[in-house]
C-alpha positions as CSV (number, residue, x, y, z in Angstrom):
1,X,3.6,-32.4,0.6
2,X,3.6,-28.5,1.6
3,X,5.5,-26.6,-1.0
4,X,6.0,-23.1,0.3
5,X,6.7,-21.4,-2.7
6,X,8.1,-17.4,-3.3
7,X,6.7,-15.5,-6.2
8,X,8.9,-12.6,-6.1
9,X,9.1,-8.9,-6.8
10,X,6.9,-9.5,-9.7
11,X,4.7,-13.1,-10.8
12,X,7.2,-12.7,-13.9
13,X,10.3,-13.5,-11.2
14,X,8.2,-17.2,-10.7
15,X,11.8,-19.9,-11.7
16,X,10.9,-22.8,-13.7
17,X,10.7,-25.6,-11.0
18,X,7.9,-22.9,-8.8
19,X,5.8,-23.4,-12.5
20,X,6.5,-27.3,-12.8
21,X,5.4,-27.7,-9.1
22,X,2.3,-25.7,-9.4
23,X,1.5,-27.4,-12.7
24,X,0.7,-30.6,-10.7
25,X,-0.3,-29.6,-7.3
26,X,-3.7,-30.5,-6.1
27,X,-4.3,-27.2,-4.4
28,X,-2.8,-23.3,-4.6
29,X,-3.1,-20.5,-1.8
30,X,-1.6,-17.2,-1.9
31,X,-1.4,-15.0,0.6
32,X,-0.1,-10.7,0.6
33,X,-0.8,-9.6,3.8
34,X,3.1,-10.4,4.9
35,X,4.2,-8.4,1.8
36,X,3.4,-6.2,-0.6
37,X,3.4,-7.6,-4.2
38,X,3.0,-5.9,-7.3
39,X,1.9,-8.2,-9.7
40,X,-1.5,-9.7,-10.0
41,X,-2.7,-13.2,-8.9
42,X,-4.9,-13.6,-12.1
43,X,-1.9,-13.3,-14.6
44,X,-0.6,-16.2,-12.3
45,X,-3.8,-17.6,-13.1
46,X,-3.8,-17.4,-16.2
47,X,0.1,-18.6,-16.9
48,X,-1.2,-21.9,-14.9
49,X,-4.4,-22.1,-16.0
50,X,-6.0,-23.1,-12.6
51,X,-7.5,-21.3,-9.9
52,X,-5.4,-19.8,-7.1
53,X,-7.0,-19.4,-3.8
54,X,-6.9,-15.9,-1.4
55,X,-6.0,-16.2,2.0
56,X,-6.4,-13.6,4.3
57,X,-4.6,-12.6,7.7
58,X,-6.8,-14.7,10.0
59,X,-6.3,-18.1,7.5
60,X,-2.7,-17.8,7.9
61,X,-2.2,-17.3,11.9
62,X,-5.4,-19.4,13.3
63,X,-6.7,-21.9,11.0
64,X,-4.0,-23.0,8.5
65,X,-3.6,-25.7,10.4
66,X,-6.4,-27.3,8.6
67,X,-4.5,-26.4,5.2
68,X,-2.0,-28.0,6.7
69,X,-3.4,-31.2,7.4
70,X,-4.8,-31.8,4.0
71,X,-0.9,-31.5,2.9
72,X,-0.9,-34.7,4.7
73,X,-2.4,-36.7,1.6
74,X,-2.5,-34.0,-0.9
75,X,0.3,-31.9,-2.6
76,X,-0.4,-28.3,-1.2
77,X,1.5,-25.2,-2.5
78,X,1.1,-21.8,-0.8
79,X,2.7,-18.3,-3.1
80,X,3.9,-16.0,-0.9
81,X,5.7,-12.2,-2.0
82,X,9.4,-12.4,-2.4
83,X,11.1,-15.1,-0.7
84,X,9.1,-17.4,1.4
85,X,11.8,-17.4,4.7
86,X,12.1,-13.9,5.0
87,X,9.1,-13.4,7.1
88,X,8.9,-15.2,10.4
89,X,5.1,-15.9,9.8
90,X,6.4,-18.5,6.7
91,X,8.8,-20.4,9.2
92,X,6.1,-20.6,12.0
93,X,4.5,-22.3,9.2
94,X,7.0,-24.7,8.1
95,X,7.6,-26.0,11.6
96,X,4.0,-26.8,12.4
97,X,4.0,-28.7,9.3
98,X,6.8,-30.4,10.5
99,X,5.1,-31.3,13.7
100,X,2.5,-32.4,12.1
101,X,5.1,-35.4,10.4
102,X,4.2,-33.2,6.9
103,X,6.7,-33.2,4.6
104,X,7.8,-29.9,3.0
105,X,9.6,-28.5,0.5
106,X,10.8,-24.4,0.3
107,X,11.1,-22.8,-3.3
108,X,12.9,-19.8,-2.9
109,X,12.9,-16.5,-4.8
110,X,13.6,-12.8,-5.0
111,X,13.4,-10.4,-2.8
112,X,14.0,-6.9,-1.2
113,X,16.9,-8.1,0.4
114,X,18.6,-9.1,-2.9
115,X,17.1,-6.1,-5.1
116,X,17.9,-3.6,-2.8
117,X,21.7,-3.6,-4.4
118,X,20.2,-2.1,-7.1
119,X,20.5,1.0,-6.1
120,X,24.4,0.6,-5.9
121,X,24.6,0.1,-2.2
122,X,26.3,-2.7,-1.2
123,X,24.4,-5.3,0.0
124,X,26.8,-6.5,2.7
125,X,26.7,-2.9,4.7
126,X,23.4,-2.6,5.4
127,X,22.9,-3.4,9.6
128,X,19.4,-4.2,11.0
129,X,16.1,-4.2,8.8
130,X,13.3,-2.4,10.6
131,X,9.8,-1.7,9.6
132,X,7.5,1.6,9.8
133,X,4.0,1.1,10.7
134,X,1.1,3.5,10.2
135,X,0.9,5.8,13.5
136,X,-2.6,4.8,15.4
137,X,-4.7,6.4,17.9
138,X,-2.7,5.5,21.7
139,X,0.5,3.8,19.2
140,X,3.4,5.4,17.9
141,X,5.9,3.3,17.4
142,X,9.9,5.0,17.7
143,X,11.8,2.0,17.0
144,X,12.7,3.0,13.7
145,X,14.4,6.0,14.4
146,X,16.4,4.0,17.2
147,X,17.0,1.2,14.5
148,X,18.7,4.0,12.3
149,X,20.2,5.8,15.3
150,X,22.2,2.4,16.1
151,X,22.8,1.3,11.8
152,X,24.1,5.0,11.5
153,X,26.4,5.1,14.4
154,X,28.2,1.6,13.0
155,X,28.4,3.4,10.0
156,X,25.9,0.9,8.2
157,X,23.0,1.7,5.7
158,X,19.2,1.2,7.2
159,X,16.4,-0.4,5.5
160,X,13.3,0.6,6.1
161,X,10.2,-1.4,5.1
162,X,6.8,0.1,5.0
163,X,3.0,-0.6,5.9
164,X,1.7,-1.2,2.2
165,X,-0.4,0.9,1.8
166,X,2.1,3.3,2.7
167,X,4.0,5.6,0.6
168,X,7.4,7.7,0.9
169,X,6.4,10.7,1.9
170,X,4.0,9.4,4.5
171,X,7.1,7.2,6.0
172,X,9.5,10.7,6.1
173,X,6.7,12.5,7.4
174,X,6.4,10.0,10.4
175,X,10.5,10.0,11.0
176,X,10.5,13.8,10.9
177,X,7.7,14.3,13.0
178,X,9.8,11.3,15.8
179,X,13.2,13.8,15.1
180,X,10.9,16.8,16.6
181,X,10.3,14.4,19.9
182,X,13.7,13.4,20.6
183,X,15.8,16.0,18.8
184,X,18.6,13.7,18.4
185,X,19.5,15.0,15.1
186,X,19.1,11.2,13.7
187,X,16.5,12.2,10.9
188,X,16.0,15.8,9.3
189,X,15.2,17.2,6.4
190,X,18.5,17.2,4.8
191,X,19.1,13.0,5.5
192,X,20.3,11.6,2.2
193,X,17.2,8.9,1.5
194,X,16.9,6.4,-1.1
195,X,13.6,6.2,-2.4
196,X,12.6,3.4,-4.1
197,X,9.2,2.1,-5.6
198,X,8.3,-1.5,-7.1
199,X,11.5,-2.7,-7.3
200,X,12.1,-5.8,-9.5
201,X,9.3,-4.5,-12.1
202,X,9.0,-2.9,-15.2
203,X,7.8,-0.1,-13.8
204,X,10.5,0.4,-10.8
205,X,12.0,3.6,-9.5
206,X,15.3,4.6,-7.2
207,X,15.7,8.1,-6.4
208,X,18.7,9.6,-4.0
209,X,18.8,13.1,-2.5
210,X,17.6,15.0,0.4
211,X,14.7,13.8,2.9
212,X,12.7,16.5,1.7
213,X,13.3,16.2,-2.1
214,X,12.5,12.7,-1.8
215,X,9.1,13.4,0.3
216,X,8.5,15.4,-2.9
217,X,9.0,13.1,-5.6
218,X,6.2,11.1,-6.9
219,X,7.1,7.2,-6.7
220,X,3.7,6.4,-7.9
221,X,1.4,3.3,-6.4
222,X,3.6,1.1,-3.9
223,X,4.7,-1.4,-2.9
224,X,7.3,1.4,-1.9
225,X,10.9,1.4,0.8
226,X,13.0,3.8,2.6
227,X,16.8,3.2,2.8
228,X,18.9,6.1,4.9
229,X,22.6,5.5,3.9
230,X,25.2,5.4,6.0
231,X,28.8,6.0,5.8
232,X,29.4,5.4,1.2
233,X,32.3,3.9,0.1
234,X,33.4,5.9,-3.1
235,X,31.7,3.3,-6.0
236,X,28.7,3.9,-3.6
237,X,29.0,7.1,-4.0
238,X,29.6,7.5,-7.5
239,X,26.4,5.2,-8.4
240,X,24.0,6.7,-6.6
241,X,24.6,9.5,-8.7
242,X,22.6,8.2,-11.5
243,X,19.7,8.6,-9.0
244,X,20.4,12.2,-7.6
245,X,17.3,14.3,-7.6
């Protein structure tokens, strides 16, 4: 059996039938490169009491297969950030196990797509979720701004995940500095942001105000997202105000 199992926001948001699988699994992998996570894999660890093994980018895209194929006969259980369907890596996984006649089993949990509501926006008028890279030399990606561009003009709030190593300021810095190339008036300084940092840990922080008080504002180490609101329905309106900066 492949268990494909979601850790969370934090290793504490792990649900009681993630722990009872793990207890009696013959083998755990974890992975991060899909998602930032801002717990530590040795306090899950050390809640199981049994070793939990790193994959990396290359394990997960060109040679899980052979993960895979020891699911066949053994009971294999993969931790992945958040929930495990959200990214499209996790169901390219699932299907080859499939192929493969494994059977498989999908323990869900939470995520940004849930949490997000936190900061009082309502859940169901956010449009399309986009994703800001780091810039490279010959690659700079616009789609963002377009993504907002199109959310905005339905009236509907965009979420905006970042690389993670990559902070807020770095991701308003690369929206303003797409606004001075296409001058659209999509993204400026004075775009009401919601800034938020860690979300679902002790240690989490939502701030609302201004593009460039919110490039300001210290959100600390990431994992860290960008939401630009769009049209706010009064109870919107009137919770974000415990945010305002």
């Amino acid at each position: 059996m492949f268990y494909l199992i979601g850790i969370g926001l934090d290793e504490k948001d792990l649900s009681l039938r993630a722990l009872k699988i793990l207890m009696n699994v013959d083998t755990i992998y974890a992975e991060f490169y899909t998602s930032p996570f801002s717990g530590k894999i040795e306090n899950i660890e050390r809640l199981l009491k049994r070793e939990v093994i790193l994959l990396n980018r290359e394990d997960i895209e060109e040679n899980f297969e052979n993960i895979l194929i020891n699911s066949d006969k053994k009971d294999v259980a993969l931790l992945v950030p958040g929930d495990p369907m959200v990214a499209t890596t996790h169901s390219s996984l699932v299907m080859e196990a499939r192929k493969l006649g494994i059977r498989t089993r999908i323990i869900h949990s939470s995520s940004i797509y849930s949490a997000i509501a936190e900061t009082g926006l309502q859940v169901y008028k956010f449009g399309r979720t986009t994703s800001l890279p780091f810039p490279r030399r010959n690659y700079f990606p616009t789609s963002p701004y377009d993504v907002i561009k199109e959310n905005t003009e339905r009236g509907l709030h965009t979420l905006i995940l970042l690389d993670i190593d990559m902070l807020i300021n770095n991701a308003i810095d690369i929206l303003l500095r797409i606004e001075k190339r296409r001058l659209e008036g999509i993204f400026n300084e004075d775009r009401m942001c919601v800034g938020v940092a860690r979300l679902g840990s002790e240690d989490s922080i939502i701030k609302y105000g201004r593009a460039e008080s919110i490039r300001e504002y210290d959100f600390g180490k990431p994992p860290h997202s960008l939401v630009v609101p769009g049209e706010l329905h009064f109870m919107e309106e009137e919770y974000l105000k415990f945010f305002r900066i």
